[in-house]
Structure formats: C-alpha cells, structure tokens
C-alpha positions in Angstrom: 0.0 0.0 0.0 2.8 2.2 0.7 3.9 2.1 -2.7 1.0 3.6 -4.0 0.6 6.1 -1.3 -2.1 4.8 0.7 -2.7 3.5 4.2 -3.2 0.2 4.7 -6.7 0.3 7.0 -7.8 -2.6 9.0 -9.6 -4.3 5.9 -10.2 -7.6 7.5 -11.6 -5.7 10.4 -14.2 -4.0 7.9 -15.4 -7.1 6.1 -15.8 -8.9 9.5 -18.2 -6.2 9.9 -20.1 -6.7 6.9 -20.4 -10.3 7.1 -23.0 -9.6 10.1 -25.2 -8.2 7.4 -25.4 -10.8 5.0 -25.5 -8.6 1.7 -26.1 -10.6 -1.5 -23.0 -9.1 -3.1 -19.2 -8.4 -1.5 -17.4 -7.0 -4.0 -13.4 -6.8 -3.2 -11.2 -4.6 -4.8 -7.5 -5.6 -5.7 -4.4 -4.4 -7.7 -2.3 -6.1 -9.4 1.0 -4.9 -11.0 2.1 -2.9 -7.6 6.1 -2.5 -7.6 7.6 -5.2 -5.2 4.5 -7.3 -5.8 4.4 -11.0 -6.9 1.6 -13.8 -7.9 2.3 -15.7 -4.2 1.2 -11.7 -2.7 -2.1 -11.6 -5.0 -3.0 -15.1 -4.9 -2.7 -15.0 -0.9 -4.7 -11.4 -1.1 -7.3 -13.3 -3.5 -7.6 -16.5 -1.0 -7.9 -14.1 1.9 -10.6 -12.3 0.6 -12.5 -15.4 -0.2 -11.7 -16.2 3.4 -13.1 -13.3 4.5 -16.9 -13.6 2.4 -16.1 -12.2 -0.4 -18.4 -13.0 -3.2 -16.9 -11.2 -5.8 -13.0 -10.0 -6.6 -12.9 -7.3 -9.2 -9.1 -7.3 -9.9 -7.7 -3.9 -11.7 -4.1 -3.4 -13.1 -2.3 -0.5 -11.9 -2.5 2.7 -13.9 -0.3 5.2 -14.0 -2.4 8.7 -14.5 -0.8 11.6 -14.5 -3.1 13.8 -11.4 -1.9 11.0 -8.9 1.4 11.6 -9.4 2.9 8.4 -8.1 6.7 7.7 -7.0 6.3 4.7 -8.3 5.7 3.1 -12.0 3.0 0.1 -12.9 5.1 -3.8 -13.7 5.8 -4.6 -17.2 3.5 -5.5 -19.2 5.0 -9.4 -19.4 4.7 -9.3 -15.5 1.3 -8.1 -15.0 0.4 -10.8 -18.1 1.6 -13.4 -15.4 -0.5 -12.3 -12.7 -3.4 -11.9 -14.6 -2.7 -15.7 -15.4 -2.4 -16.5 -11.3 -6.0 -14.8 -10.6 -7.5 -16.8 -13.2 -5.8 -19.6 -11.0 -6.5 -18.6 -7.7 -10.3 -18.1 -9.2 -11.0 -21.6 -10.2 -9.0 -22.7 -6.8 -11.5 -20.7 -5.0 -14.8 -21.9 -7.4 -14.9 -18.6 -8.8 -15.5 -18.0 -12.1 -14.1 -15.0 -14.8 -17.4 -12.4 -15.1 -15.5 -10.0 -16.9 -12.2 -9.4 -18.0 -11.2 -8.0 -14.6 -13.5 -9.4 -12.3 -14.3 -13.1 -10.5 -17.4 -14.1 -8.7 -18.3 -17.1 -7.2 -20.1 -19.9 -9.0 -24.6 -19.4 -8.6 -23.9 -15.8 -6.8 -25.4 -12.4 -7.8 -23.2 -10.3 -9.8 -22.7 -6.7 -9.7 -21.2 -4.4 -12.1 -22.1 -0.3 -11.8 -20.3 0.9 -15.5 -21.6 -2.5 -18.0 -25.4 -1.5 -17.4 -27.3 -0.8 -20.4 -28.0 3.0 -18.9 -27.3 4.1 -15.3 -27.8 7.5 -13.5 -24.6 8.9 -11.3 -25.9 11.2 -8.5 -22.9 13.0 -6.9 -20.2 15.1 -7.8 -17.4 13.3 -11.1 -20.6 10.9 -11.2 -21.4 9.6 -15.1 -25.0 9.1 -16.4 -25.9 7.0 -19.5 -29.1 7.0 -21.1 -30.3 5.9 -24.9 -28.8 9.0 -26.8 -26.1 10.7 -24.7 -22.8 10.0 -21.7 -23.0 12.6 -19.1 -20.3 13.8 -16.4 -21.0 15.2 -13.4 -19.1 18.8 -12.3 -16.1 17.4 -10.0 -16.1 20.6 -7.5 -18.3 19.4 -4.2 -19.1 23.2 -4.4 -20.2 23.8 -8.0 -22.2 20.7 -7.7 -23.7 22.0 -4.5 -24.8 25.3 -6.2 -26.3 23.7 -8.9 -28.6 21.4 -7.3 -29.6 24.5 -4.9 -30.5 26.3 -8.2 -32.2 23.3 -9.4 -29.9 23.0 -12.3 -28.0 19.9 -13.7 -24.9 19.6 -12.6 -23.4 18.7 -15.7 -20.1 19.2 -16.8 -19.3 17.5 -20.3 -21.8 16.0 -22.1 -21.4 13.8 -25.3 -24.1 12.5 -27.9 -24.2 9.2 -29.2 -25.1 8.3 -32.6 -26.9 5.0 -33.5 -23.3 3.7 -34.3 -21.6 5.5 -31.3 -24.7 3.6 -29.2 -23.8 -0.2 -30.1 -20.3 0.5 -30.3 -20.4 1.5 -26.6 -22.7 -1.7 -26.3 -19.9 -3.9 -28.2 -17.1 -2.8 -25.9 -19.0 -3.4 -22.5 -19.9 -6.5 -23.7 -16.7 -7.5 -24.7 -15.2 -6.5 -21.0 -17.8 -8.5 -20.0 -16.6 -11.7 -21.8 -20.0 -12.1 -23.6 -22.0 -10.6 -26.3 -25.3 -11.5 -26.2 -26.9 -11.3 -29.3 -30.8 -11.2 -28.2 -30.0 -8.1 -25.5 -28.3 -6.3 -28.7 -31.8 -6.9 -30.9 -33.5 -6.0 -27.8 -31.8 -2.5 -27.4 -31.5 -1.7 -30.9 -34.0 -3.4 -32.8 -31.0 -4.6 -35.1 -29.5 -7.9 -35.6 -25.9 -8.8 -34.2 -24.4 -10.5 -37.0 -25.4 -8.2 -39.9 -24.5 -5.0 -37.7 -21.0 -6.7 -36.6 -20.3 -9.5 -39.4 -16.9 -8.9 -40.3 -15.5 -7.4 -36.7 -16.8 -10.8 -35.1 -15.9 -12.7 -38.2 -12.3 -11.6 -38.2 -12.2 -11.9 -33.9 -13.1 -15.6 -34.2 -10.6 -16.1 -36.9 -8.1 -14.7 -35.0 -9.3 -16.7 -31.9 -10.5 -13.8 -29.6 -14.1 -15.3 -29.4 -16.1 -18.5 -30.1 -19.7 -19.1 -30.5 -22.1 -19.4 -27.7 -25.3 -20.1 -27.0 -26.3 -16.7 -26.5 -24.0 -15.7 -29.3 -20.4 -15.4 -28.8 -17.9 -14.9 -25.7 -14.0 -14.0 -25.3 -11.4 -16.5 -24.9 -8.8 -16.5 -22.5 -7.0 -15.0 -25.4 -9.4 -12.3 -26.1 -10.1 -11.8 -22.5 -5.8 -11.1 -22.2 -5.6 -8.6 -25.2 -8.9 -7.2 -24.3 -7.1 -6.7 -21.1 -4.9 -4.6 -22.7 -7.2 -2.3 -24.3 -9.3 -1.7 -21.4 -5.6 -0.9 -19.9 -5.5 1.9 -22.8 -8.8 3.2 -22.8 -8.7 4.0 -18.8 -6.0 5.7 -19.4 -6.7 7.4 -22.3 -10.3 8.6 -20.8 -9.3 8.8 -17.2 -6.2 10.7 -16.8 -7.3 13.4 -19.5 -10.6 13.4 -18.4 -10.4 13.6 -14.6 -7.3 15.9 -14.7 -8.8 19.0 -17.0 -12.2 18.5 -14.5 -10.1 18.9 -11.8 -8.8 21.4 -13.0 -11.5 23.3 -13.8 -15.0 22.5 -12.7 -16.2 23.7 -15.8 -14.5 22.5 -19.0 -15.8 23.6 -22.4 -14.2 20.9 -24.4 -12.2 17.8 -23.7 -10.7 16.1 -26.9 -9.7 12.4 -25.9 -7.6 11.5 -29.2 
C-alpha cells in the first residue's frame, strides 16, 4: 500500500463487519501490478478475501495517471500478463468464475457491475450518467455541484451524444469487457440484428481466436479476455487521466478532446 501512497486500513476488520449483514454481493477490490509485488502476494490477497466472504473480486491493473502523481511506476506488461494468469488460477481454486475481463465471482452468486449497465444515472459530484442518446459527467467541484442542485440545475459538466453507431459500439465494448456478447439483449436495445450489424468485426475476432460461438452468441477467450485486457488498460488511461485531470482542474471545462 505504501507504494501507492495509501494506508493500509484494518480491511479484514471492515469485512468482519459486513459479514454480520449478510448482503447478496461483496465485491473486493485488488491491484495487481504494484512494484515489489508478486503472484504468491495476489493469490494470498485473493484466498484471503475469499476467506473473508467475499463474493466477488474485481481485480484492476495498476495505472499510472498523470493527477496521482505516483513515485512509483506500474510492472511490465510481461509481469502483470503473469498475474493476470495467477488470478484466473486462484479463481477456479477458489470456485470462482471470470465475469469479466477483470473481475471473478463465485459460481450461482449475484453479480454486480455499476459501469456495463445498459444506462445508469450517477448522482454525486465526477458521477457519469448513461441513457439511450447521450454520456454525461457530473461537475467534480463538491461546491459547484452543490450550487447547482440548490439552483435546481443539472450539474453537468461534459456531455457527449451518441449516434446510433456510437450507441452499439459503446454496447460492443462493454460487452466484450464483460466476456459475452449477447446477441438477443443487442436486438433487444436496438432493434437490429448482431451479425449483420457486426459481421466482419466478429468474423475476423473468431478467426483470430479472440471469441467463439455461444449459445447466447459469442464470448471471449482467454485470449481475447488477455488482449482485451490490454485495451481496457488503454482506454482507462486514455479517458481517465485526460478526463479527470482537465475536471479537476477546472470544474467547468468547455471541451475535452480524448484523441
């Protein structure tokens, strides 16, 4: 924890606590690619929060963004590939199964996930909303966003409007970090069919062995899941550190350009 410039907290203490309450879903947070980390640290950290009622481990490589201004620098890229590998390990160890490219759960439990909904509202300050036709942040000042619910007005920041293609690209990518793309929730939303919309991206993925057929329609390999591992790496980045350091910057920013 150190390394990343946090305390460490009395964790076991606090999921002691909320065993007592028997909630369907314990979602535990871990990070993998930490300097000085190896696969024996995260697959002791994974075991221990199984131990301690965890019923699902969402599992996040380390990032460097530019507005945290770490001392220290994310593992290689072959070294975080290797822990990735021991979770997946440590997962089926613990009869846990992969729910999405970053996250485990254990077998017949409820899963939760708050950013692969189909549309979602954020209520807070730096909080997203997504609905049909647009992708909405919230102001990040606690201030600003206080005076604009007291003046009854949205406190929106940067908004962006989705096309029909933007729409079920968006879609597409969820689904992907999700390891499944399901192709009667895509009709469903859009009214259009998966394999005429999509043909030659999912023909060329399952040629190059990202993704096989389903019976909902088509899910990620473990080699998909690993290079779309790498993507999700990029896109975090890319939105993340732009986005949350010219918001912090300045509560009210007219334009962000992400590329």
């Amino acid at each position: 924890m150190e390394n990343l410039g946090r305390s460490k907290g009395n964790v076991e203490e606090k999921l002691e606590r909320v065993k007592k309450f028997q909630f369907d879903v314990v979602d535990f947070d871990l990070i993998f690619g930490i300097p000085g980390q190896n696969q024996d640290d995260l697959k002791s950290d994974f075991d221990k929060a199984v131990k301690l009622g965890a019923t699902q481990i969402s599992t996040y490589p380390f990032i460097d963004f530019s507005f945290s201004k770490n001392k220290n620098k994310p593992l290689g890229k072959n070294q975080k590939k290797k822990m990735l590998g021991g979770l997946i390990e440590a997962s089926k160890k613990n009869n846990f199964e992969r729910t999405s490219v970053w996250t485990f759960a254990k077998k017949d439990s409820e899963k939760y996930s708050s950013v692969t909904r189909d549309n979602f509202i954020g209520l807070g300050p730096s909080a997203a909303s997504l609905a049909d036709n647009f992708f909405k942040i919230n102001t990040f000042s606690v201030e600003e966003y206080i005076k604009s619910i007291e003046k009854n007005e949205a406190p929106t920041c940067l908004a962006l409007e989705f096309d029909f293609r933007t729409s079920v690209s968006y879609w597409l990518f969820w689904s992907c970090y999700n390891m499944e793309i399901n192709a009667k929730t895509f009709n469903n939303l859009f009214n259009e069919n998966l394999l005429e919309k999509f043909h030659l991206e999912l023909k060329i993925s399952e040629k190059l062995g990202f993704i096989e057929k389903c019976a909902v329609g088509y899910r990620l390999t473990e080699k998909g899941g690993y290079y779309f591992h790498l993507v999700e790496q990029k896109y975090t980045h890319q939105y993340i550190d732009k986005t949350w350091r010219m918001s912090l910057e300045n509560p009210w920013p007219k334009k962000i350009v992400l590329h």
